[in-house]
N, C-alpha and C positions, 0 to 999 in steps of 0.2 A: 306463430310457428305452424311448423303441418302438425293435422287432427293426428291423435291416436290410430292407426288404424288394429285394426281386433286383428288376433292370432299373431301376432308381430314375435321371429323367432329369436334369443337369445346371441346370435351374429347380429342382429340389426340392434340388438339393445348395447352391445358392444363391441360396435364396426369398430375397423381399423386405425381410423383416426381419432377416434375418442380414445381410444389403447396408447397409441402415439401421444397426444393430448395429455392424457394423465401421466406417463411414464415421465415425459419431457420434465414435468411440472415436481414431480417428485422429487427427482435428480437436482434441480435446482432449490426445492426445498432444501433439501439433503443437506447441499453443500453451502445455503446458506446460513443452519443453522449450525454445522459445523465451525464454519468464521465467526459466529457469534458465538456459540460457546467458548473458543478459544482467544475471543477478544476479553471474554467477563474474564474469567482465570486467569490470564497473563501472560499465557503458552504461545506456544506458535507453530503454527502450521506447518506440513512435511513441506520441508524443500525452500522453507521461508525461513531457514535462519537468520539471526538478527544481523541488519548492514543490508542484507539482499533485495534488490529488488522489488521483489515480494513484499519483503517484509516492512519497505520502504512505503506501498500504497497501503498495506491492511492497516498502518500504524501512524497516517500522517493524518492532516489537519482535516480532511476532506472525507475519512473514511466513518465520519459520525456525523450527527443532527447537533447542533450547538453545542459540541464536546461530549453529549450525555447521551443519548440513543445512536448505536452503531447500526450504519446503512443495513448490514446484512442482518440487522433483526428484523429492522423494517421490512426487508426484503421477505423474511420468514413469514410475516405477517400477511402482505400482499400471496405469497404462493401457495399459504394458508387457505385464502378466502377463494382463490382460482382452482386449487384444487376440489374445495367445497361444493360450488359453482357446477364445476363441471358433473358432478354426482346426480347432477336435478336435469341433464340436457337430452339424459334419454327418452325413449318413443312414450315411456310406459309413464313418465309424469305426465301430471295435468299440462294442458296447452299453455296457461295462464302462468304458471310455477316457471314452464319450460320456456316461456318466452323472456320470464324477469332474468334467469339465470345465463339466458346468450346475453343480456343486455349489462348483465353485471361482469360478463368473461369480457367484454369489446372495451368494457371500462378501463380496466383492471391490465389489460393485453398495452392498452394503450400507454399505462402509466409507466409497465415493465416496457416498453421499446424507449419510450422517453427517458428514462432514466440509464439503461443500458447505452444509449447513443451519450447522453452529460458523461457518464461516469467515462467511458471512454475515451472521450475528450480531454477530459480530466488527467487522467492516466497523461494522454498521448502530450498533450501540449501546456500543462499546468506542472504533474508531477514528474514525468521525465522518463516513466517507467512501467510494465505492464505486471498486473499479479494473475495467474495461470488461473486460478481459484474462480476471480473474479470475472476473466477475461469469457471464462466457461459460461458461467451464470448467464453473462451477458449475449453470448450465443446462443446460449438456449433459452433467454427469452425473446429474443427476435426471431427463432422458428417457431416459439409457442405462438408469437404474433401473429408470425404470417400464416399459420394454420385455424388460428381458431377464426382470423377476418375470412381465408378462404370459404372454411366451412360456413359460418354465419351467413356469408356473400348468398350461399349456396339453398341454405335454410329458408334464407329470406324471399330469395326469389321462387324457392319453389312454392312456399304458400301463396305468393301472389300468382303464379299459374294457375292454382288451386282454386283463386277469388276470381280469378280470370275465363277458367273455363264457367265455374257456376253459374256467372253473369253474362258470358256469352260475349263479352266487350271487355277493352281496355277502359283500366279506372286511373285514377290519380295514385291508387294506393298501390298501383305495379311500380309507379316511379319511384314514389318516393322512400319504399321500403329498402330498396336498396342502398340508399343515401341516409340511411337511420344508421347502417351497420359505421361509416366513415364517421358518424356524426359523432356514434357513443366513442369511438377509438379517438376521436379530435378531444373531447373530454378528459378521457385519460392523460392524453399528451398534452393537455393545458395544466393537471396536476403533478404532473412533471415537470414543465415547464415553473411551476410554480417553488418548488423543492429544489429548481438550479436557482432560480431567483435569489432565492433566500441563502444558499449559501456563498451568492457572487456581493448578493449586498452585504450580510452579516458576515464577513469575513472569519472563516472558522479559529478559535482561539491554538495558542500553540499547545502541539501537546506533547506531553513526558512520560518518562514508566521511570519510579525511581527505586530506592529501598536504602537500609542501612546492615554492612557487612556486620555477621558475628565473629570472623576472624580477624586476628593481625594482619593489617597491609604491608605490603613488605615497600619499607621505607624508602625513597632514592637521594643518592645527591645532589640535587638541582645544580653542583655549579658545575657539575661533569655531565649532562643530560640536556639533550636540546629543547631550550624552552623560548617560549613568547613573552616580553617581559623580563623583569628582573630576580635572577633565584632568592634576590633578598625582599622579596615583596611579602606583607604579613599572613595576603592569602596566593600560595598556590599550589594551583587546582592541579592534577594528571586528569589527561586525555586521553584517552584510548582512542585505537582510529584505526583503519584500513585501507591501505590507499587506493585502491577499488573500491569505495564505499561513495555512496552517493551522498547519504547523511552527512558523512566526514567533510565532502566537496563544500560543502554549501557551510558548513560550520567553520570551515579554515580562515575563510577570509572576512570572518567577523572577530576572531580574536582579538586583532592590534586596535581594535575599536573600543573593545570591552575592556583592555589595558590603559588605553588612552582615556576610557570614560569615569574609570579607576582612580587616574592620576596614576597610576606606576603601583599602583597597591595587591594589585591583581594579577598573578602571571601562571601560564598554561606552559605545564612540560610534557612534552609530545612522548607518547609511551607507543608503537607502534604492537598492535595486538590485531592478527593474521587471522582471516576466519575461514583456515585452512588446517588440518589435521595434521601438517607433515612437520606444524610446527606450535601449533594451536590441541593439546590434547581433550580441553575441554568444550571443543567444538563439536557437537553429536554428527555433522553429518557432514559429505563435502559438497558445494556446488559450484558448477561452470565458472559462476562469476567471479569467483575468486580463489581459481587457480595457479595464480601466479604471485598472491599475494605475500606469502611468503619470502620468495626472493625480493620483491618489491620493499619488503621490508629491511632487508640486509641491507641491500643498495644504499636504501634511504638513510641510514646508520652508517655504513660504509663512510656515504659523503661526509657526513657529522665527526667521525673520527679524523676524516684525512685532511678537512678545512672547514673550520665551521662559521668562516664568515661566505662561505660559499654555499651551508646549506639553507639558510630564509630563499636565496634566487632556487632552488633545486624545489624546495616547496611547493614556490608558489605556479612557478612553471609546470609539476606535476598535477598541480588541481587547478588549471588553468583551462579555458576553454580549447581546444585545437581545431573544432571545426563546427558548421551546424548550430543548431537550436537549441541544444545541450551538452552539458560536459559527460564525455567519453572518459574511462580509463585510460589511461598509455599503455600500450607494449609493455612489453618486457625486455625487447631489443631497443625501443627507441629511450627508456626510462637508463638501460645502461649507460647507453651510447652518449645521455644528457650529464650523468656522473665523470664518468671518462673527460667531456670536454670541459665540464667545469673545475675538477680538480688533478685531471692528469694521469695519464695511463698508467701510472708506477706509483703513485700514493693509492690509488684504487684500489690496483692490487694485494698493495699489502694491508690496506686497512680490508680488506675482503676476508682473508685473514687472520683478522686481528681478534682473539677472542675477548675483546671488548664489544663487538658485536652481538655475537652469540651469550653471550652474560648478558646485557642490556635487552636484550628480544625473550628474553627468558621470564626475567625481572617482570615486562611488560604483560606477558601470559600468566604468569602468575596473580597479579594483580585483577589481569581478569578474570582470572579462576576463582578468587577471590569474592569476587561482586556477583557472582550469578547468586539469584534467590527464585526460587521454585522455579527452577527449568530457566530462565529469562536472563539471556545473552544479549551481545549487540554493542554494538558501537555507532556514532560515537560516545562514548561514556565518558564521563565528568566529573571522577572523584576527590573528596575534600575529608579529610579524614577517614571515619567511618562512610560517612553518607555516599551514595553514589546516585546518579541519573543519566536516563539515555535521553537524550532532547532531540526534539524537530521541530526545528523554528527556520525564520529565514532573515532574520532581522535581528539588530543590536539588543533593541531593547526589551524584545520576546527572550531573548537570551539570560538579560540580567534577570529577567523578571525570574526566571526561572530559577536559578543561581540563588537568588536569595529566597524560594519558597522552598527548595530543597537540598539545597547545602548548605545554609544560613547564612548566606554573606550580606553585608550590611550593602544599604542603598549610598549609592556614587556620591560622595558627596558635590 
């Protein structure tokens, strides 16, 4: 790196891009170990209510190290040692100190753009969906990348000017110094590389947040309630769900599976719980994505009242693909519009209504007012008595597996 030079003024010990440099780095400290604090506790993040988006990557299979170390502690760890790093790159360190600590930042820059580039990936075409929190992070470690290579770039080559004038000639050490700084970022990004590796082979296991209510569940009558399965089956389950809910998408059309693996023993009665305030009071906050979910849910009950050999097709058509790479929520005009044709502009009506609606949607809230324990909402939920669970899985038998380590249902015969 360049010599010390004597007298060197307190702007040159912290120029503008080392300022930049650390602030960037903080920031994303900041907010990773905010995610991480809020992954240990069981909380969740502003704006991350549970079903959302959000709260769909902090909480899914991909968002931890083999179930047990969650990314963004890792993440605290790495932004840890860069920020450290960075403390040793000014004038007034030793040359030798100052040259190991660019070479530990080019590492370390390298590992944060690799893994910002996987996870994003991740999001974009594995998970389905983008988390604001995470989406940050990942931005500002690809300016913290591209600033510290710049600078480094810049470092490197001026001490080889430096080697260059003393010696009066061009050395081998003008070339290749610059091609050190690409070398140590190729490193990082092979440790990266290595960390997507590992979670494309080890396929990350499914994961749960469950608990057991201390209140009374308020009971339903399964033969008046729309369920998957038989209301006389020995176990079933209520579902909680939203039909805006991406967790919910992916869980729907594994039920008739888990029935069928059952033999008829097992059946799912679809409880519709809105993670909307207008009808949802135990929802702390409201967002975008599920704004319409409330009526969404009438609707869907509507149908159930006015024909309910008509509501499994109204289901599955609702949580069915409609276009693209992944499943979209419907309208709120086209989800009508699919009521109306399947049961008929004057049963709609009046099952609209019908305050067997608004009792059954009530029922449903309450149930999930019910199952919150320390702050920790969310659907889809899956209660069995007392016990409840929020799952994310994507497969039958991540499903049962679940099913019997936290509601205690017995294995298929």
């Amino acid at each position: 790196m360049i010599t010390n030079p004597k007298g060197t003024s307190l702007k040159n010990h912290w120029s503008w891009w080392r300022l930049i440099i650390i602030g960037l780095n903080v920031i994303a400290l900041v907010l990773s170990a905010v995610m991480s604090w809020h992954y240990l506790i069981g909380g969740s993040m502003v704006g991350c209510s549970g079903g959302s988006p959000c709260d769909l990557v902090l909480n899914s299979q991909w968002s931890t190290i083999a179930g047990i170390l969650p990314i963004s502690g890792l993440a605290v760890g790495i932004y840890l040692a860069l920020l450290v790093a960075c403390l040793f790159i000014g004038p007034s360190t030793e040359t030798a100190i100052r040259e190991l600590a660019w070479r530990i930042m080019l590492i370390i820059v390298g590992a944060i753009a690799g893994s910002a580039i996987w996870f994003t990936i991740v999001q974009k075409w594995i998970i389905g969906d983008f988390c604001p929190y995470c989406m940050t992070t990942h931005i500002i470690g690809l300016l913290l990348a591209a600033l510290v290579i710049w600078r480094a770039t810049k470092e490197f080559a001026s001490q080889s000017q430096h080697i260059s004038n003393k010696n009066q000639k061009m050395t081998k050490k003008n070339i290749s110094r610059p091609l050190k700084v690409f070398g140590l970022v190729f490193i990082g990004l092979g440790l990266a590389g290595i960390l997507s590796a590992f979670q494309v082979i080890f396929t990350p296991p499914s994961v749960y947040s469950g608990g057991e209510s201390q209140e009374n569940i308020v009971t339903i009558d399964y033969h008046a309630a729309p369920i998957v399965g038989s209301p006389d089956a020995p176990y079933v389950i209520t579902l909680l769900f939203d039909y805006q809910c991406p967790h919910c998408q992916k869980i729907h059309f594994l039920l008739d599976e888990v029935v069928q693996r059952y033999a008829g023993k097992v059946a799912f009665v679809l409880c519709p719980a809105p993670l909307n305030t207008k009808c949802n009071p135990y929802v702390p906050r409201d967002i975008d994505a599920f704004k319409n979910s409330c009526e969404l849910a009438k609707i869907g009950l509507a149908v159930w009242f006015a024909n309910r050999e008509a509501f499994p097709g109204f289901e599955n058509w609702i949580f069915s693909f409609d276009s693209g790479d992944r499943w979209q929520p419907r309208s709120l005009d086209a989800v009508k519009a699919k009521a109306i044709e399947l049961v008929g502009q004057a049963k709609f009506d009046v099952a609209m209504s019908d305050k067997r609606v608004e009792n059954y949607l009530q029922t449903s809230v309450e149930i999930y007012g019910k199952t919150i324990q320390n702050g920790k909402g969310g659907v889809p939920k899956l209660v069995f008595g007392s016990r409840w669970v929020i799952p994310e899985t994507s497969s039958t038998d991540d499903l049962i597996s679940i099913l019997q380590k936290s509601l205690g249902l017995p294995k298929p015969e």
